[in-house]
Structure formats: structure tokens, C-alpha cells
DSSP file (Angstrom, degrees, kcal/mol; ACC not computed):
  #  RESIDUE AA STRUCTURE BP1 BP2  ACC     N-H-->O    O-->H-N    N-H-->O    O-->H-N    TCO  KAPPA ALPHA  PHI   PSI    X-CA   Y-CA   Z-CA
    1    1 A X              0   0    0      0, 0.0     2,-0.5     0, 0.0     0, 0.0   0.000 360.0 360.0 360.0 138.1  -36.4   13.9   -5.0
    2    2 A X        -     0   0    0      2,-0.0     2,-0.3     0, 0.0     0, 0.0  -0.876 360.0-140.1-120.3 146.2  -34.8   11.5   -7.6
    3    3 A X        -     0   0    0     -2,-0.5     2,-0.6     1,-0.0     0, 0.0  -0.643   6.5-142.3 -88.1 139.3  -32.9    8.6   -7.2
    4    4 A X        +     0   0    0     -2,-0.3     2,-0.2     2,-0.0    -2,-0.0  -0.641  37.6 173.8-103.1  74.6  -29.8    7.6   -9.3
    5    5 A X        -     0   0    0     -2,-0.6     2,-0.3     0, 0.0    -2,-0.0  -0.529  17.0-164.1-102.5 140.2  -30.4    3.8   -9.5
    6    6 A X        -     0   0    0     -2,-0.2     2,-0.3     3,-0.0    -2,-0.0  -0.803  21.5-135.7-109.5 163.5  -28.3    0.9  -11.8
    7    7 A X     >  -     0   0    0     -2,-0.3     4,-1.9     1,-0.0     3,-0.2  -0.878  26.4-114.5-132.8 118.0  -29.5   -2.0  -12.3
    8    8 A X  H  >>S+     0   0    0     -2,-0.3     5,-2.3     2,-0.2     4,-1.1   0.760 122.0  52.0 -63.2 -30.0  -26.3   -5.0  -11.6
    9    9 A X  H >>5S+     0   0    0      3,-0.2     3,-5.5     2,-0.2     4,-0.5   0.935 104.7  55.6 -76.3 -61.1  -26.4   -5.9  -15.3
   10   10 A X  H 345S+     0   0    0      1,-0.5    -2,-0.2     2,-0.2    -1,-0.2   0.765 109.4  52.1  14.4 -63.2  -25.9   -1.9  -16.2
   11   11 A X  H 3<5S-     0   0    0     -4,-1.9    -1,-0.5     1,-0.1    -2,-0.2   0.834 125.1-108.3 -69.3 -19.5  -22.9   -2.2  -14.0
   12   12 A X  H <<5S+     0   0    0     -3,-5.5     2,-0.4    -4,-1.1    -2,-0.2   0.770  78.6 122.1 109.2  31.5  -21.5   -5.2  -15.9
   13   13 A X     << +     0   0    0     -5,-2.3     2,-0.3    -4,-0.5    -1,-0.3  -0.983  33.5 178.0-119.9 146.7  -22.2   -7.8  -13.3
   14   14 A X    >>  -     0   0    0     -2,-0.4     4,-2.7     1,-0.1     3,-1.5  -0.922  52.8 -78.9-135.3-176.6  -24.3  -11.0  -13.9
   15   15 A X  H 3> S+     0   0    0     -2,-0.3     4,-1.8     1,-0.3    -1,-0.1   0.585 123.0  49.7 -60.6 -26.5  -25.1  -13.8  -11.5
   16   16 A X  H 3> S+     0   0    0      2,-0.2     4,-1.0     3,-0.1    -1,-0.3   0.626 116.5  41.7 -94.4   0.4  -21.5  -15.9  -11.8
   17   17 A X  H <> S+     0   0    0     -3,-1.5     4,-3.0     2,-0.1    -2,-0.2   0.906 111.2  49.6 -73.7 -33.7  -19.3  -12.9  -11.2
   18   18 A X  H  X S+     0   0    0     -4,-2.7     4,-0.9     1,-0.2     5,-0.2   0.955 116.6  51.0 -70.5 -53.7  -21.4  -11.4   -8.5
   19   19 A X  H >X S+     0   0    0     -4,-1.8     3,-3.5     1,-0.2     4,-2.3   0.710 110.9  51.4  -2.7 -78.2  -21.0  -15.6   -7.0
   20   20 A X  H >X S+     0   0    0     -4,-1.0     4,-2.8     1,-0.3     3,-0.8   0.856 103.0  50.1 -29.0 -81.2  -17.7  -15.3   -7.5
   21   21 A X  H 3< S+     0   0    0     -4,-3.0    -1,-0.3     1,-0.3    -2,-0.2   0.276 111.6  54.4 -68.1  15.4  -17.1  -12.1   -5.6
   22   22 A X  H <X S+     0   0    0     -3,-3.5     4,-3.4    -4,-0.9    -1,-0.3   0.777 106.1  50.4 -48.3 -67.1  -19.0  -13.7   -2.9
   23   23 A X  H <X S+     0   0    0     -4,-2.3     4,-3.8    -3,-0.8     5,-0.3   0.974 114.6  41.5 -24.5 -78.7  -16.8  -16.5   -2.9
   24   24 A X  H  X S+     0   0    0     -4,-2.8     4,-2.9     1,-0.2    -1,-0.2   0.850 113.1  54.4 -67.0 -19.2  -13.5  -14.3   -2.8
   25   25 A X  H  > S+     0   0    0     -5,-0.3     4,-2.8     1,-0.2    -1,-0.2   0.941 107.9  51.2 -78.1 -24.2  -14.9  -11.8   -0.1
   26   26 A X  H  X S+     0   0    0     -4,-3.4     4,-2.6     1,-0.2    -2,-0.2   0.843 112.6  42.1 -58.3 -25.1  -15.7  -14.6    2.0
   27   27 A X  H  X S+     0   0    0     -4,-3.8     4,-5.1    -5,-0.2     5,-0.2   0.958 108.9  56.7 -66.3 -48.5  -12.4  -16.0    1.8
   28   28 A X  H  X S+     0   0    0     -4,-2.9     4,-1.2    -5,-0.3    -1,-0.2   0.945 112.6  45.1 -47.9 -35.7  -10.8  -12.5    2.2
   29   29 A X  H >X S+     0   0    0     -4,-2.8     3,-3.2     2,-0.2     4,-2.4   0.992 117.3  48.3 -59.0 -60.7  -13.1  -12.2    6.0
   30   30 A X  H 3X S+     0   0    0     -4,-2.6     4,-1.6     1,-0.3    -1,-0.2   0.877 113.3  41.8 -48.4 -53.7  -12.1  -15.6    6.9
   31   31 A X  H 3< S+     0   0    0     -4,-5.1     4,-0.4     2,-0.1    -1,-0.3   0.778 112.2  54.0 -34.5 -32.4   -8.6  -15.2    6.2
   32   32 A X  H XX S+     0   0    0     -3,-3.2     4,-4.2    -4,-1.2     3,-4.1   0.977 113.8  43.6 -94.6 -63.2   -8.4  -11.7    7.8
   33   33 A X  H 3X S+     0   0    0     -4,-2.4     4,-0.5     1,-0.3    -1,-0.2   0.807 109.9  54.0 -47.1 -15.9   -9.9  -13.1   11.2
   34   34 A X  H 3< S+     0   0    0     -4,-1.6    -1,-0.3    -5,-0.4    -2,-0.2   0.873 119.3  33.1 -82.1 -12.8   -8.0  -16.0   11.1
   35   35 A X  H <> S+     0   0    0     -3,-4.1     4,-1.9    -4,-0.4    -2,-0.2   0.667  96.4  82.7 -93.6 -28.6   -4.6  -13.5   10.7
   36   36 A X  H >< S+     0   0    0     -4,-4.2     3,-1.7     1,-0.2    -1,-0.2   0.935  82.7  59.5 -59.3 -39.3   -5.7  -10.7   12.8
   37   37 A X  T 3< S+     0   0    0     -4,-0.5    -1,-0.2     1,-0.2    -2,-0.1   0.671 110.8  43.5 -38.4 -83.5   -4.7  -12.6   16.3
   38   38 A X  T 34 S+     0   0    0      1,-0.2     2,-3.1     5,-0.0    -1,-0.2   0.566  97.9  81.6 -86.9 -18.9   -0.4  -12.8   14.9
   39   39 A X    <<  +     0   0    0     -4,-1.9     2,-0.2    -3,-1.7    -1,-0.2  -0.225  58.8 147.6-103.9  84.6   -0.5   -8.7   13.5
   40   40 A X     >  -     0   0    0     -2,-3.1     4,-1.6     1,-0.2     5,-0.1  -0.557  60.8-119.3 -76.1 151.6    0.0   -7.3   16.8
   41   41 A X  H >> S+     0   0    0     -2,-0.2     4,-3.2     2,-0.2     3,-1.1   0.980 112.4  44.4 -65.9 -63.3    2.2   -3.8   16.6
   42   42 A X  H 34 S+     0   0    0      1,-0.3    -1,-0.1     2,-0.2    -3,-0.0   0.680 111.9  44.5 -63.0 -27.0    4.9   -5.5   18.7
   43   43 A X  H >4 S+     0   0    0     -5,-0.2     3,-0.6     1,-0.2    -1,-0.3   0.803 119.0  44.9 -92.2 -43.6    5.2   -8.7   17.3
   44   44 A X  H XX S+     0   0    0     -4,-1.6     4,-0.9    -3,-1.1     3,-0.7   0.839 110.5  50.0 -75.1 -19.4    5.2   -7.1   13.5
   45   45 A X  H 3X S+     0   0    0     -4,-3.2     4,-0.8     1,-0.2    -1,-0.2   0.329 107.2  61.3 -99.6  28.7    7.6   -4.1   14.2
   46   46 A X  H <4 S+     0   0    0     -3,-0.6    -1,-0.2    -5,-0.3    -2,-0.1   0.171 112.2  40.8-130.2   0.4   10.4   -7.2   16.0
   47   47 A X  H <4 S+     0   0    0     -3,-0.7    -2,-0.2    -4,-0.1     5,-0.1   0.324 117.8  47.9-123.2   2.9   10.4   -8.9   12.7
   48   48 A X  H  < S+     0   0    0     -4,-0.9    -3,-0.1    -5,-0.1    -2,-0.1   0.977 118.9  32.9 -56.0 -60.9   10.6   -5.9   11.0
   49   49 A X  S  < S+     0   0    0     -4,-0.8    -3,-0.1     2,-0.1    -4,-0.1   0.684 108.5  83.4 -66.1 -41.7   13.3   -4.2   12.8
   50   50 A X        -     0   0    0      1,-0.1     2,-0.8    16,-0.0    16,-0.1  -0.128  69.0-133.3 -63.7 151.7   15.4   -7.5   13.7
   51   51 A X        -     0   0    0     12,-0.1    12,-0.6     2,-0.0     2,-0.4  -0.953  33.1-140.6 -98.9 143.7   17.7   -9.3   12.1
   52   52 A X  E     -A   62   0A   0     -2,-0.8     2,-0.3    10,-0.2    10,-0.2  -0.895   4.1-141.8-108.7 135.2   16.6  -12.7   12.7
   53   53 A X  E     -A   61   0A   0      8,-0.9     8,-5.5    -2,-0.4     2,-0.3  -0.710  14.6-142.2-108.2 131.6   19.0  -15.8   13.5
   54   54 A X  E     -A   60   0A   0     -2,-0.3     2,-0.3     6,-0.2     6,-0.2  -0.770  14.1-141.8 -95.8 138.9   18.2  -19.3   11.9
   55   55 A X  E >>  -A   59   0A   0      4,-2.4     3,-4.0    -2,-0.3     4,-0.7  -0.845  18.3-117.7 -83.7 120.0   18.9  -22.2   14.0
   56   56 A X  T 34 S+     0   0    0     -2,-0.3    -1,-0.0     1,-0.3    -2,-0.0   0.805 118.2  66.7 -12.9 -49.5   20.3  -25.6   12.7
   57   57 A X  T 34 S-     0   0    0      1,-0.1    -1,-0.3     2,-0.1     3,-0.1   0.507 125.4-106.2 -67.1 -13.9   17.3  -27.0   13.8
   58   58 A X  T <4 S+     0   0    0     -3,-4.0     2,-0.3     1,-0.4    -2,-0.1   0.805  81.8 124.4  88.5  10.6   15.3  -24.8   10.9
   59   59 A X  E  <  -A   55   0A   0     -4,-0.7    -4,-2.4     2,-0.0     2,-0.4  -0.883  54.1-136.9-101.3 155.0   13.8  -22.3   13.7
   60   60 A X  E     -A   54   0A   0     -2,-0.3     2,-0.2    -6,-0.2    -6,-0.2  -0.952  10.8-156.2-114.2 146.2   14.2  -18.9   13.7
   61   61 A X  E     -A   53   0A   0     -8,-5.5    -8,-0.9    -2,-0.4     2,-0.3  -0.786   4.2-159.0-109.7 139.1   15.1  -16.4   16.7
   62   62 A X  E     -A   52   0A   0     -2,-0.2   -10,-0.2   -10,-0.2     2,-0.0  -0.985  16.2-146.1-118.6 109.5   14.3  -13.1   16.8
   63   63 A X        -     0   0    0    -12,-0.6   -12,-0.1    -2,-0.3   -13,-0.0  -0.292   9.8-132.2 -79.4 156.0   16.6  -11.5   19.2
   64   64 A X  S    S+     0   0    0    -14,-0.1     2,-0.2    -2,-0.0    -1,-0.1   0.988  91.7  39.9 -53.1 -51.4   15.0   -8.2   21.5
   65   65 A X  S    S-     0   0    0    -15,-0.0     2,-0.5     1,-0.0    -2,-0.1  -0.596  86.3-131.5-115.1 151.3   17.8   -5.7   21.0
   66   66 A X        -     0   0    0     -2,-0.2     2,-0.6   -16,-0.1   -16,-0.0  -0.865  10.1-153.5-128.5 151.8   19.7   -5.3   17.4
   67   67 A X              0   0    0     -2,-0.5    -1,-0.1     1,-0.1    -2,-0.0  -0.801 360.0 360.0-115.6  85.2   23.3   -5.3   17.4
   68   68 A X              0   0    0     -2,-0.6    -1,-0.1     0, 0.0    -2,-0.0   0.403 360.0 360.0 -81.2 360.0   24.6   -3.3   14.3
């Protein structure tokens, strides 16, 4: 049986891109775990669907039911 092996330079990577793309996939995990709690179904499709009211105060309300 033969193997179909590259070699990283073969592919066009040397030792500071593959860094790099160390760098940015770790950021991408950390980000993702730090986001994944807030992307709930319910929580994304009620600022999808809503229109959301701003407050004086600089908060926004997302009301339940939408009033067309």
C-alpha cells in the first residue's frame, strides 16, 4: 500500500506562517467558547425577529411579541 505524503514546505508553509496559524486558531477557540454561552436559539431568533426599542438611558429592549 502507498502513501501520498507532503512535506509542509511542498505545501507552501514554513515555520512563521504555520506560528501564525497557531496564533489565529487559538484566538478563533477562545473566542468561540467565550461567545458560545449568548448564541442560544432563543435569544438569537428575539433579536432577529424584533424590533428593538432604545431607551434614553442608551439600553435597548427587546420586546416578546412584535407589533407590525
Amino acid at each position: 500500500m502507498y502513501c501520498f505524503l507532503l512535506s509542509f514546505t511542498e505545501m507552501g508553509l514554513s515555520f512563521p506562517i504555520i506560528i501564525i496559524l497557531i496564533i489565529f486558531g487559538g484566538f478563533f477557540l477562545v473566542s468561540f467558547f467565550i461567545t458560545s454561552p449568548n448564541m442560544d436559539t432563543k435569544g438569537l431568533l428575539r433579536v432577529l425577529y424584533s424590533k428593538p426599542i432604545r431607551k434614553p438611558d442608551g439600553t435597548v429592549e427587546y420586546p416578546e411579541s412584535r407589533n407590525n
